[in-house]
C-alpha positions as CSV (number, residue, x, y, z in Angstrom):
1,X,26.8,-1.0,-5.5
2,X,27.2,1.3,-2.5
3,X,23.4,2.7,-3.2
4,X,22.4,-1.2,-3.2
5,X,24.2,-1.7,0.4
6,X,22.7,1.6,1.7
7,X,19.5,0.5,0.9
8,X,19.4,-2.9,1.9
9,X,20.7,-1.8,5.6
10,X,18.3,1.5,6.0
11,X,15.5,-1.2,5.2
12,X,16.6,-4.1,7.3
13,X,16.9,-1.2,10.8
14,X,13.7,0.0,9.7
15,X,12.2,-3.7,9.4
16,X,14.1,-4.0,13.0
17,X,12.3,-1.3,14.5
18,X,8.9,-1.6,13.0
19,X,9.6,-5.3,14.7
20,X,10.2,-3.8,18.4
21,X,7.2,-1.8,18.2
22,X,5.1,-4.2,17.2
23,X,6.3,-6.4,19.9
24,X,6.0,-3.5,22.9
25,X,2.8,-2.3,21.7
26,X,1.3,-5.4,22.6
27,X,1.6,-4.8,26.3
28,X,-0.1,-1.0,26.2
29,X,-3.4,-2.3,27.6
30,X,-6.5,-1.1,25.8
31,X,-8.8,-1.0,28.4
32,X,-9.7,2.0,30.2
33,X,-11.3,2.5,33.2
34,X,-15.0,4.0,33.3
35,X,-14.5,6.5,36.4
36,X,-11.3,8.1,34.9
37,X,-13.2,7.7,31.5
38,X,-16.1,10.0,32.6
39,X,-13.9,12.4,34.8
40,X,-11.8,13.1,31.6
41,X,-14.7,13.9,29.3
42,X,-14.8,17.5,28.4
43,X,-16.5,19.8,25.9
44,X,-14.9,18.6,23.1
45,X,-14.9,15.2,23.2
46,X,-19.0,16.2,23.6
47,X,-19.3,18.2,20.7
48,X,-17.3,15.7,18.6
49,X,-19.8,13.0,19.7
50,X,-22.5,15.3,18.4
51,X,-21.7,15.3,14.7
52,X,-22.9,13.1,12.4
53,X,-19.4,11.6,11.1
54,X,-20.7,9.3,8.7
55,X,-22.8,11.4,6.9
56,X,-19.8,13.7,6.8
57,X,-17.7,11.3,5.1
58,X,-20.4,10.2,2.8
59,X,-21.0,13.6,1.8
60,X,-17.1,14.2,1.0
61,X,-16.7,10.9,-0.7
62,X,-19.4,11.8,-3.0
63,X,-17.9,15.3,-3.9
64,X,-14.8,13.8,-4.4
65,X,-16.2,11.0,-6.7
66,X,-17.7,13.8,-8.5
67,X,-14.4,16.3,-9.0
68,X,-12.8,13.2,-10.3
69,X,-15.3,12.3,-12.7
70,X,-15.2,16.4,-13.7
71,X,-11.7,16.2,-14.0
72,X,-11.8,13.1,-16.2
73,X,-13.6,14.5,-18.4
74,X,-12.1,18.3,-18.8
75,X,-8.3,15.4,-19.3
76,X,-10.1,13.6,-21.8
77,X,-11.7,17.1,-23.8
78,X,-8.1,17.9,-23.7
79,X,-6.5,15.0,-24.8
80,X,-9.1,15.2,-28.2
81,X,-7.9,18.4,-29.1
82,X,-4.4,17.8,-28.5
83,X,-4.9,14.4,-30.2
84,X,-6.5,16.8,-33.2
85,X,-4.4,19.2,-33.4
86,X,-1.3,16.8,-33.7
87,X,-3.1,15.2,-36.8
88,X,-3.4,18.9,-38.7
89,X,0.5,19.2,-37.4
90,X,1.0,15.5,-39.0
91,X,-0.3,16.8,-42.3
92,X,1.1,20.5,-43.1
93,X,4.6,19.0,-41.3
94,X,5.3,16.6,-44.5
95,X,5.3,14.0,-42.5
96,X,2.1,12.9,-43.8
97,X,2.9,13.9,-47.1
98,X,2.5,11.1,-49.5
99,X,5.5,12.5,-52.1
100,X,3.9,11.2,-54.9
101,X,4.0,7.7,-53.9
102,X,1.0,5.9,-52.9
103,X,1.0,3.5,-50.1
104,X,0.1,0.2,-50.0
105,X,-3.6,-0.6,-48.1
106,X,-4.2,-4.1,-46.5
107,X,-7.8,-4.2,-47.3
108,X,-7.7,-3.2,-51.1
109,X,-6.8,-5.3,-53.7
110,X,-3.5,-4.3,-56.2
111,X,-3.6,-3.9,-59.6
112,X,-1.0,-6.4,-59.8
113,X,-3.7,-9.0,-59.0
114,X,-6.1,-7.5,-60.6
115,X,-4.4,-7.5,-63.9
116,X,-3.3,-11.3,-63.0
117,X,-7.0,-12.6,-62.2
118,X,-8.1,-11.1,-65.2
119,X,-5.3,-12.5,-67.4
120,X,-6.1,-15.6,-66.1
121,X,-9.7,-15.8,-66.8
122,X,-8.6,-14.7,-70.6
């Protein structure tokens, strides 16, 4: 119960503060003036202007898209053998063992029936 009060408070003071900020950052104007714009322009800034940013991301978003489709496929060449080798596990383990007894299949017919349908016809 103390973990629930805890938690309820640390999210209300941070709902609080996210609150104020929102409310002062909305007098931080966002204009700035062109003469202390170009006096504060430096090499930097220039070079950064110079690359090609979108190309740059476009190129990273595609390498990413392909290591994720590479690593989908190395988890899923994984999961098959592990998947495998728990079904030879299943069998030598006795677990698949059938003990002599033979289980019932939905989609044949029993020999109770059988015997039955053929009785019946007699």
């Amino acid at each position: 119960m103390y973990n629930f009060i805890l938690q309820i408070s640390l999210m209300a003071s941070l709902g609080i503060m996210i609150y104020l900020v929102a409310r002062g950052v909305s007098r931080v104007s966002d204009t700035i003036d062109e003469g202390i714009q170009n006096n504060h322009k430096n090499v930097f800034d220039k070079f950064v202007d110079l690359l090609p940013l979108e190309k740059i991301d476009l190129m990273i978003s595609e390498y990413f898209e392909k290591i994720l489709r590479k690593i989908k496929l190395v988890l899923m060449k994984w999961d098959n053998i592990v998947t495998n080798y728990l079904d030879k596990i299943k069998k030598t383990n006795g677990n698949g063992k059938n003990n002599g007894e033979k289980k019932p299949s939905l989609f044949s017919e029993d020999s109770t029936s059988k015997e039955e349908g053929s009785s019946k016809t007699d």
